[in-house]
N, C-alpha and C positions, 0 to 999 in steps of 0.2 A: 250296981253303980258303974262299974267299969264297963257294963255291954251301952249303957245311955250313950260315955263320952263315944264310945266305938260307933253309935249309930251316927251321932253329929258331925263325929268326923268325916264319914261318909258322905255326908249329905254338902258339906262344904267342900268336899272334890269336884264333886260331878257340878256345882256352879262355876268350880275357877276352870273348870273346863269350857264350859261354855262360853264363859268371857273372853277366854283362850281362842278359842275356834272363833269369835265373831272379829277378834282384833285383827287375825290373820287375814280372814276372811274380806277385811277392810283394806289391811293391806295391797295385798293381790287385786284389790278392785282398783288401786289408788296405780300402781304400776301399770296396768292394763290397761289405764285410760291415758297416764303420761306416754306409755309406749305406740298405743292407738292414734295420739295425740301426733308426736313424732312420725310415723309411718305415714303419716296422710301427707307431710310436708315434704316439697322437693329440693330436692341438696342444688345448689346453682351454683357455680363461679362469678368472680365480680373483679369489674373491670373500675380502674381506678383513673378517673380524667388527666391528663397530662397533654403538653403539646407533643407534636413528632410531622412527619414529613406523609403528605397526604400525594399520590402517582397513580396516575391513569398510564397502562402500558396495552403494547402491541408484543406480544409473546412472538418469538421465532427461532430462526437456527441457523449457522454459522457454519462455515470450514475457515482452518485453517490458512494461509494461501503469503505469499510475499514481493513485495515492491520489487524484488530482484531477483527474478527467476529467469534465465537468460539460456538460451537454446545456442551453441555454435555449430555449423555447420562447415561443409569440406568445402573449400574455394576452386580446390584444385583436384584433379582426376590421380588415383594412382593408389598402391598398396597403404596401407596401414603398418609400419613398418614397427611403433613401438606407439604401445597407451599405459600409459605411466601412475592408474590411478582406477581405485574399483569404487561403484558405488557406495557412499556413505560416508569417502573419505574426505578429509580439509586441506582445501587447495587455498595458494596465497595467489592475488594477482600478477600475474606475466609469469607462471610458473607455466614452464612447456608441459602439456597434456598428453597431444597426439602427436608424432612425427608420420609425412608422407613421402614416399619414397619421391626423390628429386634425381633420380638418372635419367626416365624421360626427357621430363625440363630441359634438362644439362644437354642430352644429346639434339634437342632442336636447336636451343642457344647455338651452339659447335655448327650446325645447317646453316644459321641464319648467318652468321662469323663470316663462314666459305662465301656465302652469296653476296655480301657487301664487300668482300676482298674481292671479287674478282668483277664487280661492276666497277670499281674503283682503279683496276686495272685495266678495261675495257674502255673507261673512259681519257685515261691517259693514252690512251692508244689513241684514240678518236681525233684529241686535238693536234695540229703540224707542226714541226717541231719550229718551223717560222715563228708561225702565231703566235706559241708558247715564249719567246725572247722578245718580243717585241708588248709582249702586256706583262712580262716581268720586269720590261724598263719603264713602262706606263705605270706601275705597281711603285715603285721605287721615287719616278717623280710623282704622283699622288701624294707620298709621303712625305716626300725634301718640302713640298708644296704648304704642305698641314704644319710643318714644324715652321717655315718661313709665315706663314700665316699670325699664328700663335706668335710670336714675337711684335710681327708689328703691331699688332689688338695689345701688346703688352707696352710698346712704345707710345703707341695712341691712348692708349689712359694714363700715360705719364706725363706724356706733352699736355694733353688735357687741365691736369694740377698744376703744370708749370705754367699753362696758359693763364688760369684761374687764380695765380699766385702773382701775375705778374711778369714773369722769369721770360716767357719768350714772347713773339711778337704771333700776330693772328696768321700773318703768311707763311710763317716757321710750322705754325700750329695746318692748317689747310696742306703744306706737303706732305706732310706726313701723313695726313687723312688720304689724301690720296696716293698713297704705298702701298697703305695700309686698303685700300677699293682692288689696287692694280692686284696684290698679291690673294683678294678672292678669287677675283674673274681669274685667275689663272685656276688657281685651286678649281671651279667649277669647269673650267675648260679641260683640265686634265681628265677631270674623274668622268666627264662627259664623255671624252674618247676611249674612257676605258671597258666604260662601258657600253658604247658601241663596238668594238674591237672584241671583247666580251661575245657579242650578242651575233657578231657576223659568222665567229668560229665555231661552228656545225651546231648554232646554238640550240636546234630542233634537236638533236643526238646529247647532249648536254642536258639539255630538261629531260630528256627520258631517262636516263643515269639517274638524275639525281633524284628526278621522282619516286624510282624504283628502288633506291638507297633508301628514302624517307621510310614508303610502306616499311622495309624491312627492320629501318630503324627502332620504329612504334611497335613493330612485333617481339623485337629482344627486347624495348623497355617491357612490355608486356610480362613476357617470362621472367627477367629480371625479378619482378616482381611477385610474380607466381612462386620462386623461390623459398620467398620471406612467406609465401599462406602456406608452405607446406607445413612450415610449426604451429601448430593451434593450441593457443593460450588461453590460459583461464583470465577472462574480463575484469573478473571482481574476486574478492574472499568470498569463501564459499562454501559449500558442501555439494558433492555431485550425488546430484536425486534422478537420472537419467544417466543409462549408460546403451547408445545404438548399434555401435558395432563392437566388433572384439580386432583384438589385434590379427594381424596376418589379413584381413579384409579388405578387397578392393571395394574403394567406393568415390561413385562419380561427384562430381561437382553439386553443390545444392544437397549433398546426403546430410541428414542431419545424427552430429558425433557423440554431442553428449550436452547433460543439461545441469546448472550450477545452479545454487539457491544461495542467496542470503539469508539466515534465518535470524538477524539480528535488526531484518528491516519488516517485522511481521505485520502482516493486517488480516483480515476478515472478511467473505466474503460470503454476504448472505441472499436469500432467496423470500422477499418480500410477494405478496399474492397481490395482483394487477388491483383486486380493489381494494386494499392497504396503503398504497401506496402513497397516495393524496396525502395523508397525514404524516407520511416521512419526509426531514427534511434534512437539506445539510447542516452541521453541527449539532443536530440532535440527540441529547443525551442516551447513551445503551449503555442498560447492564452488562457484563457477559458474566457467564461462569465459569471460574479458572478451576478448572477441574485439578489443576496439580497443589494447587493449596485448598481448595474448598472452600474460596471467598470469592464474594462479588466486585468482581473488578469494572470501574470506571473505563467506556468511549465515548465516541462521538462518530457521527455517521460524515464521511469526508468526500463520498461522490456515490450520487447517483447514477447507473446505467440509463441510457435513451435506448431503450430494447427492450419490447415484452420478448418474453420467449413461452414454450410449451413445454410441460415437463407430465412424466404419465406416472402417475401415484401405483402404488404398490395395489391399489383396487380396482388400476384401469381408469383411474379418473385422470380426464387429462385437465389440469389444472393450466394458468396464465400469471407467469410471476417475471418480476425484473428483479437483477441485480442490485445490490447496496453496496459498498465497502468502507468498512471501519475500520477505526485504527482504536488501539488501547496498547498504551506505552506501557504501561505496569503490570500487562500481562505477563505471566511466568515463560521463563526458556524451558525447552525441552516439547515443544511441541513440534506434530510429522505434520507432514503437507496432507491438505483433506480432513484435518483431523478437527470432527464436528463438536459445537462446543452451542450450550444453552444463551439466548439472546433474550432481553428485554427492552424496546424502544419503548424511551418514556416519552408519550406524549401529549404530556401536561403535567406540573408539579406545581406544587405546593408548602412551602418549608415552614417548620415552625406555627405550626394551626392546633386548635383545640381539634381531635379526631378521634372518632372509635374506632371496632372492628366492625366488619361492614355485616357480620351475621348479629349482630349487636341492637340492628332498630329495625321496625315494623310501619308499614303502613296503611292508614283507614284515611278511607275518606281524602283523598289524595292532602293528610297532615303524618307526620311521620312521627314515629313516637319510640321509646325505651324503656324498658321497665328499673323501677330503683325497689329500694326493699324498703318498706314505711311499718314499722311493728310488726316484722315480722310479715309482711305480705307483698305479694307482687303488686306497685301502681304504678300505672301509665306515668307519662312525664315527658311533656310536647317538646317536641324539638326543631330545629329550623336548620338544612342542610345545605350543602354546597358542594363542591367536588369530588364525588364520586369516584374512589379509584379502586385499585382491586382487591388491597386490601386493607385500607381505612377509608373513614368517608369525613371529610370536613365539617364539623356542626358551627352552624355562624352564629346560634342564639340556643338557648333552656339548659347549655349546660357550663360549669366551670370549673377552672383546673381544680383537681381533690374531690371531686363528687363520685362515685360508686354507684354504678350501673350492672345491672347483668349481661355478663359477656356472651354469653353464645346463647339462643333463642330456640325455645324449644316446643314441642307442641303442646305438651302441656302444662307450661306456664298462660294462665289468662290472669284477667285482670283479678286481683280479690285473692290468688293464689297463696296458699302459706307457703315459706320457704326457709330455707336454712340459711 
């Protein structure tokens, strides 16, 4: 009896094994195909509709560079006696820089001195000492003349009022007008004789003196002058970004000394390619990049150059570019002259537009299209576009704000596609 149950027991192992092995066996089929399921589907990112700022730009590149960059030069010839200041340092305005040696100067002055003392003495000599009394009593009535003059012109507009008032009579008022005629004509009679008297006294040797006084006059103010360039002062505040000579150097006139920078008047100065050019304009928006904070800082393009020029590229290519210059006020301090910095002219913008990324739509059949995810699958989804920039593109119709599209476009998403 006991070997019977021993056999049935047997006999109901090896079924719950098999049931065993096919539920398994079910399983593993059941994973294999969810897994196979999943493998075939492609994982995509998704882009979610919002407005933003849609820019067509001109990519380029910049230096440094400043509205006051100012070269002074030596006015005057002679040592370099004392420079007071090394590149890099900050100079205030009318802070003496250079000194030039002024003994030269001083000992021509002292030349010129001698020469007009002794033409001054040559010409006293010249005139007779007659002459000399006889136009220093000429001299004296000129003057009695000018002060009698001035009185009656001062009587005659009194008499005038008193006339005007009633006070005198027309005949009272007429003698006096004519005192007051008598006491020009004399005035014009004197200074007449004095100046022929003047003119008859070796007055050929008198013009040569005094000619020759003039020249030498115009040469002291000259020097005079030259005195004051021997100090070379800083124009503006500044920083000295040029240094030409050293001290102890003689340097002629027109040498150029040393060169001052403003760096709180900075601008930009970039290098547009001849056929770019057309679409740059003044006041046009540029990005720049401020390399010392690592953010996009706002200009605007404030003059164009009238200059192509030639420049020969690092591959021998001789390229045709003109000059731009910018200004961006909110660019950071601490930047060197030269010092090249990343440009974007926008030229054309767009604020506040429905836009994707521009790796984001596809085009057939010149209609432009997007893929969305519909159960699970990639479907087309028409769309109607507009400004083109570089990196969104304006959509003017098919899509709206909060819709989910897939962002970046791959090869092998097509239509029908399963996706994650």
């Amino acid at each position: 009896m006991s070997g019977l149950k021993h056999q049935k027991f047997m006999k109901i192992s090896k079924k719950g094994k098999i049931v065993t092995i096919a539920i398994l066996v079910l399983i593993l089929m059941t994973i294999g195909y969810f897994i196979n399921q999943n493998a075939s589907k492609l994982d995509v990112d998704y882009y979610t509709i919002k407005k933003g700022d849609v820019s067509s730009e001109i990519s380029g590149h910049g230096k440094v560079n400043s509205d006051s960059i100012i070269t002074k030069y030596a006015l005057v010839s002679g040592e370099a006696v004392y420079f007071n200041c090394d590149i890099g340092d900050y100079v205030k305005k009318d802070d003496v820089i250079v000194k030039i040696n002024k003994d030269n100067i001083n000992f021509q002055i002292e030349g010129i001195n001698a020469q007009i003392e002794n033409l001054n003495y040559m010409l006293k000599e010249a005139v007779k000492p007659m002459d000399k009394e006889r136009i220093n009593s000429l001299e004296y009535s000129v003057s009695s003349a000018k002060i009698s003059l001035e009185r009656n012109v001062m009587d005659l507009k009194k008499s005038e009022e008193l006339y005007n008032q009633g006070a005198i009579s027309l005949d009272e008022l007429n003698f006096i007008k004519d005192q007051e005629s008598i006491s020009r004509n004399q005035l014009y009679s004197l200074q007449n004789d004095l100046v022929y008297l003047r003119k008859s006294v070796s007055s050929n040797i008198e013009l040569q003196y005094a000619s020759q006084i003039e020249v030498l006059e115009a040469s002291k103010k000259g020097l005079l002058k030259s005195l004051d360039n021997c100090e070379i002062k800083a124009s503006i505040d500044g920083v000295i970004t040029e240094k030409y000579i050293q001290e102890g150097e003689f340097v002629m006139q027109g040498t150029p000394i040393f060169e001052i920078t403003d760096f709180n008047d900075i601008k930009i100065i970039a290098d547009v390619l001849e056929s770019e050019i057309m679409n740059i304009s003044i006041g046009m928006e540029v990005i720049v990049e401020d390399i010392v904070t690592n953010e996009k800082v706002e200009g605007n393009v404030i003059r164009i150059y009238p200059k192509v020029y030639e420049e020969l590229t690092e591959l021998g290519i001789k390229q045709k570019k003109v000059n731009v210059e910018i200004k961006a006020d909110k660019l950071s301090n601490g930047y060197l002259l030269n010092q090249e910095l990343e440009l974007e002219f926008i030229t054309n913008k767009l604020n506040e537009v429905i836009s994707i990324p521009v790796d984001s739509y596809f085009e057939e059949n010149n209609k432009y299209y997007v893929f969305t995810n519909v159960k699970g699958k990639a479907t087309k989804k028409e769309i109607t576009i507009g400004l083109i920039g570089d990196d969104f593109v304006e959509v003017s119709s098919g899509l709206k704000i909060g819709d989910k599209i897939i962002e970046v476009m791959q090869n092998e998403i097509l239509e029908g596609s399963k996706i994650n």
